[in-house]
PQR file with spaces between the fields and no chain letter, atoms N, CA, C, O and H, PARSE charges and radii, in Angstrom:
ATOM       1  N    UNK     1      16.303   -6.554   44.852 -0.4000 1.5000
ATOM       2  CA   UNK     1      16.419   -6.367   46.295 -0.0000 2.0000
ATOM       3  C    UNK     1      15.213   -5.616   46.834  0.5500 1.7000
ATOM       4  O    UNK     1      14.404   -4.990   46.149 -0.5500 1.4000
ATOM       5  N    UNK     2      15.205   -5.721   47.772 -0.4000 1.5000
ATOM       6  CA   UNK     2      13.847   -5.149   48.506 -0.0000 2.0000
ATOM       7  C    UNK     2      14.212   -3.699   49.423  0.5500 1.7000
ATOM       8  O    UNK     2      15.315   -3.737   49.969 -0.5500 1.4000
ATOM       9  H    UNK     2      15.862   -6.230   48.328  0.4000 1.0000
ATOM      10  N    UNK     3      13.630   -2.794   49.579 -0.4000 1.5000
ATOM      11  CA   UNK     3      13.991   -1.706   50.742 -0.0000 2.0000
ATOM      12  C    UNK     3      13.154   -1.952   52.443  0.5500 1.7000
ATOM      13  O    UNK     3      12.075   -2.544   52.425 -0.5500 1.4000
ATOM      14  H    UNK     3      12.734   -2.762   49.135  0.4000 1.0000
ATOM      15  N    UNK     4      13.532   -1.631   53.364 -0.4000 1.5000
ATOM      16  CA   UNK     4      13.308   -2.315   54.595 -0.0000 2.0000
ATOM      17  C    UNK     4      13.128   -0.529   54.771  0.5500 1.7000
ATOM      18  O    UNK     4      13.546    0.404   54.085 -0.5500 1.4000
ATOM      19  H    UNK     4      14.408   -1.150   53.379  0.4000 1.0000
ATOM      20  N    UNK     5      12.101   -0.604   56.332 -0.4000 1.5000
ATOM      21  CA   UNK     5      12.081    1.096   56.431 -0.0000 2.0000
ATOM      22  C    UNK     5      13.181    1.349   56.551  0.5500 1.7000
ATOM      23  O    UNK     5      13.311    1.837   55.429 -0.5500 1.4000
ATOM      24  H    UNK     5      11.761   -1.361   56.889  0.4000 1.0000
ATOM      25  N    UNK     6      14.137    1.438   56.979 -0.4000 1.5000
ATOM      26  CA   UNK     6      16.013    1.904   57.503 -0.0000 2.0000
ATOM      27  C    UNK     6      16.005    3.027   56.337  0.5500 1.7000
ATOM      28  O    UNK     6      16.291    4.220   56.443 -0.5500 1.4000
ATOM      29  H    UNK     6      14.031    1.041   57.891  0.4000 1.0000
ATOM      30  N    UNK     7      15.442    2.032   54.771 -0.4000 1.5000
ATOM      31  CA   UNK     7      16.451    2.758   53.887 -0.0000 2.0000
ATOM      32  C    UNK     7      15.192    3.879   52.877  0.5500 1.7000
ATOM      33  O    UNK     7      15.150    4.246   51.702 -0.5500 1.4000
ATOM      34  H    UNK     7      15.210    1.063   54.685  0.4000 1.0000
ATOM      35  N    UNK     8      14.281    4.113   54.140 -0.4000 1.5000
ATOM      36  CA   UNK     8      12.892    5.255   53.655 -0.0000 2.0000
ATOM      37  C    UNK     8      13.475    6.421   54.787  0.5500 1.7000
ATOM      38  O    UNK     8      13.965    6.139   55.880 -0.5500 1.4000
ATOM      39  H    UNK     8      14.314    3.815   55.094  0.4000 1.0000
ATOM      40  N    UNK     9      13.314    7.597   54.311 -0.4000 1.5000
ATOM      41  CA   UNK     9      13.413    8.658   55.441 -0.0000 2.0000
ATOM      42  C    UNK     9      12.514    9.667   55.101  0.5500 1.7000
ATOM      43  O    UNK     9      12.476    9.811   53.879 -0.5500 1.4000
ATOM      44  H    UNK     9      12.916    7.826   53.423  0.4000 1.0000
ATOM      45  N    UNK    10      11.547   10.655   55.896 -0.4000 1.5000
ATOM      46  CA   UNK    10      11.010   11.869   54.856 -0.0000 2.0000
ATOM      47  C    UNK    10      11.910   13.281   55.443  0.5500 1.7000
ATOM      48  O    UNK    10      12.306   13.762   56.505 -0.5500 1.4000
ATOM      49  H    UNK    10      11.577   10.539   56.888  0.4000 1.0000
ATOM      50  N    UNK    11      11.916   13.471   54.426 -0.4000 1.5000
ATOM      51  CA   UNK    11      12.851   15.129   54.462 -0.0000 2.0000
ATOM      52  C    UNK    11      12.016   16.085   53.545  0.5500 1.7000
ATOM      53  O    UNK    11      11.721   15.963   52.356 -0.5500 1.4000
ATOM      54  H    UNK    11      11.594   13.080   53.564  0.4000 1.0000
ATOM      55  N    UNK    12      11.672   17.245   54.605 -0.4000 1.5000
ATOM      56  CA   UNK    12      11.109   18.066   54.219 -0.0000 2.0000
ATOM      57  C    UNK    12       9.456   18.021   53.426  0.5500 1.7000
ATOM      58  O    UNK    12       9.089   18.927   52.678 -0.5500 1.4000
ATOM      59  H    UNK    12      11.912   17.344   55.571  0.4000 1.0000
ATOM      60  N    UNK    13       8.676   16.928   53.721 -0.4000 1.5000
ATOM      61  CA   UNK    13       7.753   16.139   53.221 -0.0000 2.0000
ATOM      62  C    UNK    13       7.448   15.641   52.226  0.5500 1.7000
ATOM      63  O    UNK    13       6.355   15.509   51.676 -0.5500 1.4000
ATOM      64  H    UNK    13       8.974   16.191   54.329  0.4000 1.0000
ATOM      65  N    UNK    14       8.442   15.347   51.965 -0.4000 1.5000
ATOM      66  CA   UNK    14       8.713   14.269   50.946 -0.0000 2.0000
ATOM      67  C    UNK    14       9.416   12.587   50.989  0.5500 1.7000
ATOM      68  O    UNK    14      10.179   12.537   51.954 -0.5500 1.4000
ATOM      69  H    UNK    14       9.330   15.455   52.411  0.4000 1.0000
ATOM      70  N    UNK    15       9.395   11.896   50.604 -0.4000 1.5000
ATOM      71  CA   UNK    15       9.999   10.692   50.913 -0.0000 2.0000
ATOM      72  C    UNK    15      10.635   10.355   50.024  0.5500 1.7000
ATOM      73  O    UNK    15      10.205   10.096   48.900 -0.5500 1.4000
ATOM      74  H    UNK    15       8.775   11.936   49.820  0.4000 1.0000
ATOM      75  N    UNK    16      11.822   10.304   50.410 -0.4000 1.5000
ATOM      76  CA   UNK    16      13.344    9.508   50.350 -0.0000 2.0000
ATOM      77  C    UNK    16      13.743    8.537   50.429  0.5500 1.7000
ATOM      78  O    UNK    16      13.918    8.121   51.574 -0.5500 1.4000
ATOM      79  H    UNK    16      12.172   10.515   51.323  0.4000 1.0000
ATOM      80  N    UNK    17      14.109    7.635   49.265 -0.4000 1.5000
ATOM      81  CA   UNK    17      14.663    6.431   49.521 -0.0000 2.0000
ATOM      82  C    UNK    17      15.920    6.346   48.596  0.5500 1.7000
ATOM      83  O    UNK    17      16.158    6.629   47.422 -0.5500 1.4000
ATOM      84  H    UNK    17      13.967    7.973   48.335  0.4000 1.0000
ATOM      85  N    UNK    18      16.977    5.559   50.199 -0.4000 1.5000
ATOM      86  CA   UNK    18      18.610    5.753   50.000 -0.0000 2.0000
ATOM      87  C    UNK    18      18.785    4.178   49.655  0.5500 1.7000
ATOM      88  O    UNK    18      18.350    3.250   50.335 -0.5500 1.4000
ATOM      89  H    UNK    18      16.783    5.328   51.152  0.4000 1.0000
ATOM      90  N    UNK    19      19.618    4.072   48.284 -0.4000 1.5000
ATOM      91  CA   UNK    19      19.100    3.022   47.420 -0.0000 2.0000
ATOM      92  C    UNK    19      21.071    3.103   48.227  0.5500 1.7000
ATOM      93  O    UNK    19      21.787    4.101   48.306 -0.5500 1.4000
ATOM      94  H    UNK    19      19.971    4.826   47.731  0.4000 1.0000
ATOM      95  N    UNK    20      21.421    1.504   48.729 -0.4000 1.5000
ATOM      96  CA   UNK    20      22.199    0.712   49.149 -0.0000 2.0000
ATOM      97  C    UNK    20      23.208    0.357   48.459  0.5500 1.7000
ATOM      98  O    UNK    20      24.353    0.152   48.863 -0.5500 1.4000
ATOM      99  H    UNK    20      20.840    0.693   48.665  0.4000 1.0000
ATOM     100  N    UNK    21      22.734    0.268   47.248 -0.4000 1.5000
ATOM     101  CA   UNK    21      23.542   -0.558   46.009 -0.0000 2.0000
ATOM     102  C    UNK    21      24.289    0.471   45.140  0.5500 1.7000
ATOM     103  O    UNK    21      25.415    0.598   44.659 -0.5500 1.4000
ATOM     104  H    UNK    21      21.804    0.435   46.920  0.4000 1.0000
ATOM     105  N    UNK    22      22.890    1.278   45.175 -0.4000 1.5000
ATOM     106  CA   UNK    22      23.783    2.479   43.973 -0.0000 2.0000
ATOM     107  C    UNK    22      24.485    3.741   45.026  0.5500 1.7000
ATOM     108  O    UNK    22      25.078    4.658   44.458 -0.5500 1.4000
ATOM     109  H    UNK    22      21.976    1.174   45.565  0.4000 1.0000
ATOM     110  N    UNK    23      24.428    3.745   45.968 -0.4000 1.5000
ATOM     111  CA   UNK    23      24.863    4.293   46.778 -0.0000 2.0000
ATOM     112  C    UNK    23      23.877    6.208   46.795  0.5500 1.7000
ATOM     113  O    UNK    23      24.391    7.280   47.116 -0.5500 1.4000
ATOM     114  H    UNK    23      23.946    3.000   46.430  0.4000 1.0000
ATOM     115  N    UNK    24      22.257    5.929   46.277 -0.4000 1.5000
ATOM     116  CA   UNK    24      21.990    7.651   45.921 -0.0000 2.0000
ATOM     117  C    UNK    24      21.064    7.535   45.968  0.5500 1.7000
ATOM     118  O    UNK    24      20.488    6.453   45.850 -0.5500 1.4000
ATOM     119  H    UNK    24      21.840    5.059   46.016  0.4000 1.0000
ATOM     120  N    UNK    25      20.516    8.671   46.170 -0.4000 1.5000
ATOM     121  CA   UNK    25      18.630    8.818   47.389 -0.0000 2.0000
ATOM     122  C    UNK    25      17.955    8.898   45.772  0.5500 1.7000
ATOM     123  O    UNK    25      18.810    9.111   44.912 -0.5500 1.4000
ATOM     124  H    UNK    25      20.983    9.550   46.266  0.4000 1.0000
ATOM     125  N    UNK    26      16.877    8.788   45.389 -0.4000 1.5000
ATOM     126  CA   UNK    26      15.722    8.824   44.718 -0.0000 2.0000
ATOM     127  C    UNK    26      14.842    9.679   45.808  0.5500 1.7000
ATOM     128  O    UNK    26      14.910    9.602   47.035 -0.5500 1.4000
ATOM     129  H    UNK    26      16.183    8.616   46.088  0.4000 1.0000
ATOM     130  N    UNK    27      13.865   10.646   44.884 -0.4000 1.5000
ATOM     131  CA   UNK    27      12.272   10.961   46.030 -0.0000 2.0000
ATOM     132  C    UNK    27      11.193   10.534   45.063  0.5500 1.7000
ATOM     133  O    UNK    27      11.240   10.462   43.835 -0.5500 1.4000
ATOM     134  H    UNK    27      13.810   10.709   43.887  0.4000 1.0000
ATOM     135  N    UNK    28      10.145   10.250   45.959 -0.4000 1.5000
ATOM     136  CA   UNK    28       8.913    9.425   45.586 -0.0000 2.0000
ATOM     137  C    UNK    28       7.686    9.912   45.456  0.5500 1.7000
ATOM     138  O    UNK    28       6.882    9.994   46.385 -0.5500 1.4000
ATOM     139  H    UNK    28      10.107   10.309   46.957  0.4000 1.0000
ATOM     140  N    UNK    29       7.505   10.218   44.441 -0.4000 1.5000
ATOM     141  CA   UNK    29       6.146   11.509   44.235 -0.0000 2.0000
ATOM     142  C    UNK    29       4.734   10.441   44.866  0.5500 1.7000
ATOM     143  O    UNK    29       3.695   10.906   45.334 -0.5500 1.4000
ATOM     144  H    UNK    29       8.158   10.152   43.687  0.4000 1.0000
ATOM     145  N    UNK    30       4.870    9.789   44.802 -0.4000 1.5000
ATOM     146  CA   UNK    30       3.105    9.149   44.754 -0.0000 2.0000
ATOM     147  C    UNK    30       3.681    8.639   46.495  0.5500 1.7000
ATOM     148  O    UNK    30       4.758    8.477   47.069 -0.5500 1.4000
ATOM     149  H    UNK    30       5.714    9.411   44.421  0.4000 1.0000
ATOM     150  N    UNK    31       2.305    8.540   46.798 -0.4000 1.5000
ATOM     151  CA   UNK    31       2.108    8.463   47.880 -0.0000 2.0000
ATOM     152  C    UNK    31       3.000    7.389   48.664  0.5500 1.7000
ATOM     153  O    UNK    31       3.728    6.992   47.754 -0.5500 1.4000
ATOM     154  H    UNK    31       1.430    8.671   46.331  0.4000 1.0000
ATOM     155  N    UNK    32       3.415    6.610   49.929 -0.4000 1.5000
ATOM     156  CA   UNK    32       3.551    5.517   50.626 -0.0000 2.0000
ATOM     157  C    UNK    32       2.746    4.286   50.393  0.5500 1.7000
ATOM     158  O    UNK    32       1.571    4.378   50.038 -0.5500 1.4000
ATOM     159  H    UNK    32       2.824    6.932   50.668  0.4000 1.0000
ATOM     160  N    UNK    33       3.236    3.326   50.547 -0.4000 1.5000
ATOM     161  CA   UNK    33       2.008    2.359   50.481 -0.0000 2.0000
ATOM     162  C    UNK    33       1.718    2.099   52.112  0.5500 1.7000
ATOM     163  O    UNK    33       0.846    1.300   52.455 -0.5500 1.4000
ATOM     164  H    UNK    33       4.191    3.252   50.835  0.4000 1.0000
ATOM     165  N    UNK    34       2.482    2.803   53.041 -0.4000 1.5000
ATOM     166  CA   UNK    34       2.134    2.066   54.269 -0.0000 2.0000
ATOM     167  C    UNK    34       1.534    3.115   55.288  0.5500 1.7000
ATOM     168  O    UNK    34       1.161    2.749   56.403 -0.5500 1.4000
ATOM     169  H    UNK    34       3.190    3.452   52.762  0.4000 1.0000
């Protein structure tokens, strides 16, 4: 499956992504691609 922005948020400067399926945020050390 793919993530759409909806399911990117940044909190506290970091970025967050709220995975749909598994129902639980991951954070993303390396940079954005966008």
């Amino acid at each position: 499956g793919t993530l759409d922005s909806k399911s990117v948020s940044v909190q506290a400067g970091a970025v967050f992504v709220n995975c749909p399926y598994c129902e639980s945020s991951y954070q993303i050390e390396e940079a954005p691609k966008w």
